[in-house]
C-alpha positions in Angstrom: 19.2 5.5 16.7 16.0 3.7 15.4 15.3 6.6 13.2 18.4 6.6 12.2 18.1 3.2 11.0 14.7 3.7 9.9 16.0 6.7 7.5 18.8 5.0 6.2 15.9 2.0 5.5 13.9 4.7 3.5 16.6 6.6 1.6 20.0 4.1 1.1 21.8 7.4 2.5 24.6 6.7 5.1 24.3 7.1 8.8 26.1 10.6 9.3 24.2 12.1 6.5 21.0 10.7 7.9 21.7 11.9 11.8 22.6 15.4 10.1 19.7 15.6 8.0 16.9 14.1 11.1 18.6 17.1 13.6 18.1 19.7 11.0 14.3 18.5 10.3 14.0 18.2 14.0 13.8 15.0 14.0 11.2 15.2 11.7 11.5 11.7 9.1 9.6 13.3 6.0 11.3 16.6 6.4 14.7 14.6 6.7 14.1 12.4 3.4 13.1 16.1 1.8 16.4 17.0 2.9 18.7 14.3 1.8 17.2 14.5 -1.8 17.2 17.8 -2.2 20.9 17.5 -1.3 21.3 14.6 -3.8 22.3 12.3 -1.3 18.8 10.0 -1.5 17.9 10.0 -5.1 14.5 9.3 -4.2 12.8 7.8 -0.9 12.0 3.9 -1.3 8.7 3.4 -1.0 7.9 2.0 1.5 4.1 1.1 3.3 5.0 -1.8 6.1 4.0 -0.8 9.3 5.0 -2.0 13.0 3.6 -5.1 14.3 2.6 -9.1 13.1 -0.6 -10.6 11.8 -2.3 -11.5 8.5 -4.0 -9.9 5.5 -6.7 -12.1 4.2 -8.6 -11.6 0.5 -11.2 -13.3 -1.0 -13.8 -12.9 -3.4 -17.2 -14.2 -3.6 -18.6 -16.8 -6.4 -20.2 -14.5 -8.7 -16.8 -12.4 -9.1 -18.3 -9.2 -8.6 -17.0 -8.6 -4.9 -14.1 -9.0 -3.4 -13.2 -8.6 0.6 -9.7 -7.3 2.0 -9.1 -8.1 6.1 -6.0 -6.9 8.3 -6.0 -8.5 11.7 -2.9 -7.5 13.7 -0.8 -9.7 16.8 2.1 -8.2 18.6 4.4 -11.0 17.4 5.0 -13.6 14.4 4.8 -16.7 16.5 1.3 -15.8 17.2 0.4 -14.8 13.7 0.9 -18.2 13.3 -1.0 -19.8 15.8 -3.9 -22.0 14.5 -6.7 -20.1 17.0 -5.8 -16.6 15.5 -6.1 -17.7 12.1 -9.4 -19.3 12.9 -10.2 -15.9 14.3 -9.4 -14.2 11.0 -11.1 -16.8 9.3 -13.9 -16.4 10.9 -14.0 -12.7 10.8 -13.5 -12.7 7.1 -16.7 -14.9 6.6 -18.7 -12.6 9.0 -17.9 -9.5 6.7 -18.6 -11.6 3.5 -22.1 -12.5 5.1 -22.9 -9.2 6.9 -21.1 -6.7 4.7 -20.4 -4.4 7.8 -20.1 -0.8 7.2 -17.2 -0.2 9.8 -15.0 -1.1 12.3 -17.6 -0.8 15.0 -20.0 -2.7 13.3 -17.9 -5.9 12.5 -17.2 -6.1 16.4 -20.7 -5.6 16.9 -21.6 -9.0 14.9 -22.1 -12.0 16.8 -19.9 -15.1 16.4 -20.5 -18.3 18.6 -23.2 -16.5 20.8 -20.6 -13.6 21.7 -19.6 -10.4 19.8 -16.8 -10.7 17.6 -15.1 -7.7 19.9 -15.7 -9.8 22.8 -14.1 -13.0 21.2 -11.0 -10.9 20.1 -10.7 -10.0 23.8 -11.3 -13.4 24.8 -8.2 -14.6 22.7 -5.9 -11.5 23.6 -6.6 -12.8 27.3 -6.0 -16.5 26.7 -2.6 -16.1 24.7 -1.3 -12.6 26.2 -0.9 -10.9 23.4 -2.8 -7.9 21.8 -5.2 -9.2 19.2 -7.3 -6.5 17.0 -9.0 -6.2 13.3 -6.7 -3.0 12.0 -9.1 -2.3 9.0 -10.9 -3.8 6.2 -12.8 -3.3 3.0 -15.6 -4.4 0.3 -15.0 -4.2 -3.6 -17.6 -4.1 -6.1 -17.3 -4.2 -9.4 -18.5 -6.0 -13.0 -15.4 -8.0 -12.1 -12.9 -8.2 -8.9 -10.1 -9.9 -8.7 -7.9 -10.7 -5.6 -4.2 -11.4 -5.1 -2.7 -12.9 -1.7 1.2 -12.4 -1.7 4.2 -13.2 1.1 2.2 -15.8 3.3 -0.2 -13.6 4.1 1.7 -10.2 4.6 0.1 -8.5 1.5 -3.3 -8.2 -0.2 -4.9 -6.3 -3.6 -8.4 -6.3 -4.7 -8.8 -4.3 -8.1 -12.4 -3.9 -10.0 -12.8 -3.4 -13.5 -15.9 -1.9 -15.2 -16.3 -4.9 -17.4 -17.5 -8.5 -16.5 -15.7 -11.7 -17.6 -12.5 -10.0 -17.1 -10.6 -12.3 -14.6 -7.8 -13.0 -15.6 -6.2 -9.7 -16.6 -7.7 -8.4 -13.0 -5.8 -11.0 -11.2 -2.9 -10.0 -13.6 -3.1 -6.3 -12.3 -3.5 -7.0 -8.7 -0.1 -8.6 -9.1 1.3 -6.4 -10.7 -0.3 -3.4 -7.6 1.5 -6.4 -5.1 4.6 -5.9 -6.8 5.2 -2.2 -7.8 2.7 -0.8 -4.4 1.0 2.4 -6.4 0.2 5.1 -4.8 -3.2 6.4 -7.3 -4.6 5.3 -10.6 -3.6 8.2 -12.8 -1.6 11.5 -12.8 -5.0 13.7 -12.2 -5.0 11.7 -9.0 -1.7 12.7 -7.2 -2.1 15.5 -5.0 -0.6 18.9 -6.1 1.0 19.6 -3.2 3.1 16.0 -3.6 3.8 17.5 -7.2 5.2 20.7 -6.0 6.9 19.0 -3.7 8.6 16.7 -6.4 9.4 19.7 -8.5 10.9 22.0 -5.7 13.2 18.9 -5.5 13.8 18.3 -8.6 14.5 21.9 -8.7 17.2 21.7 -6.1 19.3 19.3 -7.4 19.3 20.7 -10.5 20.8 23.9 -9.2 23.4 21.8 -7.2 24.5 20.2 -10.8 24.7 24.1 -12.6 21.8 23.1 -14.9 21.0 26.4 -17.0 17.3 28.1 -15.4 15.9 28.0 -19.1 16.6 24.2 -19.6 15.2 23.0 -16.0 11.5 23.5 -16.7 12.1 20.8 -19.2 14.2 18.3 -17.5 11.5 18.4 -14.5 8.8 17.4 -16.9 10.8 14.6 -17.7 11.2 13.4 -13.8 7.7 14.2 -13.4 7.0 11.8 -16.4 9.0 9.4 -14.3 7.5 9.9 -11.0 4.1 9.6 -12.7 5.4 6.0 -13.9 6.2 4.9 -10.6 3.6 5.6 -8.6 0.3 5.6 -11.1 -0.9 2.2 -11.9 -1.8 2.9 -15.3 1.5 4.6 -16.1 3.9 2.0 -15.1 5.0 -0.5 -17.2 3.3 -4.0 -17.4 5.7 -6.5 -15.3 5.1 -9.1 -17.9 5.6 -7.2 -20.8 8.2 -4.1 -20.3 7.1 -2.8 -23.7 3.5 -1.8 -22.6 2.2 0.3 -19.7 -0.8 -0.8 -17.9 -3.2 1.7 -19.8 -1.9 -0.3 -23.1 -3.1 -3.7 -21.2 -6.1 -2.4 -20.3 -7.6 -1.0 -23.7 -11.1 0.2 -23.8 -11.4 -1.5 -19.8 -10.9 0.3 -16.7 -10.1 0.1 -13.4 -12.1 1.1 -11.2 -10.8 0.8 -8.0 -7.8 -0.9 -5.8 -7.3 -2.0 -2.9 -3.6 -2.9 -1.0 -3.0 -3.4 2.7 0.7 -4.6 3.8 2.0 -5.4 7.2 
């Protein structure tokens, strides 16, 4: 039943079609959202990146602008996301990667924080409040400028770097805008080919449901393809402040260099 749900959550489709299609993927959730579009019944899969379990996503950026930090620290429950000694924690872990500049996981844990390794004060806190308290993942931006963006209390954060200095304020403009619309790559060269000939052999399906003549479907897939480029490459889709330009239009002779988004 809770993939049920969970299908019907990623597709709109109802809950018969979404039991038939999850028994004839065996019980398989990508196979099953293949299914129901191909059938016509989703349209498209909702994109979406949240993942089980509570905590908070922290950004920052550092004074000179030119590097920007991204933290996910996971809790089993909201009540405890919330709690005043786990965002000291993350706090506190957040400053130890600005200062350190970690290369991994296993390093970060490794640093010392009040005279005890950060791994050892996580443990400490899981103990005291009986919950399961880890650092999920995290990351270090460079760039001639970085921006940051901190969205839904805490539940989302983007970095983005540009290849030009002094470019703030579009950069914070963009990493709203990666908050918003969650892309998947930066440009069409980017997105795997097997994803695009997956797209297609959709496309291709439902195109044969609706009687669509062989010679005219080459042409009507471009067109979805043009679409499907425009909804999951940043510099494809359109601004959200200005519907009449795409982000590659924004940008001019600037360009991204990176991004960065982690959501709960």
């Amino acid at each position: 039943m809770d993939n049920i749900k969970l299908l019907r959550e990623k597709t709109g489709a109802g809950m018969v079609d979404c039991k038939k299609a999850l028994e004839e993927a065996e019980g398989d959730m990508e196979k099953a959202v293949d299914i129901l579009r191909k059938k016509g019944i989703s349209k498209a899969a909702k994109r979406s990146d949240r993942e089980a379990g509570e905590g908070l996503v922290l950004v920052a950026v550092n004074e000179a602008g030119n590097e920007g930090y991204v933290l996910e620290i996971n809790s089993e429950t909201d009540f405890v996301a919330r709690n005043e000694k786990f965002q000291k924690i993350a706090e506190e872990a957040m400053e130890l990667i600005k200062k350190n500049k970690p290369a991994d996981l296993e390093a970060l844990f490794s640093l010392s924080l009040d005279g005890v390794t950060l791994k050892d004060k996580l443990d400490s806190l899981s103990g005291t409040i009986g919950e399961k308290i880890d650092i999920k993942r995290f990351f270090i931006l460079s760039g001639e400028t970085v921006a940051a963006y901190s969205h839904a209390g805490g539940r989302m954060g983007v970095l983005i770097s540009l290849n030009k200095a002094g470019e703030s304020e579009v950069a914070r403009e963009l990493a709203m805008q990666i908050a918003a619309s969650n892309p998947k790559c930066l440009k069409p060269e980017e997105v795997a080919k097997e994803d695009v000939e997956k797209e297609k052999e959709i496309y291709r399906e439902i195109l044969k449901k609706e009687g669509k003549p062989e010679a005219m479907m080459e042409k009507i897939i471009e067109g979805k393809l043009a679409k499907y480029y425009e909804e999951i490459c940043l510099l494809e889709q359109e601004f959200i402040k200005d519907e009449t330009k795409k982000i590659k239009d924004v940008l001019k002779d600037t360009e991204v260099t990176k991004f960065v988004r982690y959501s709960l």
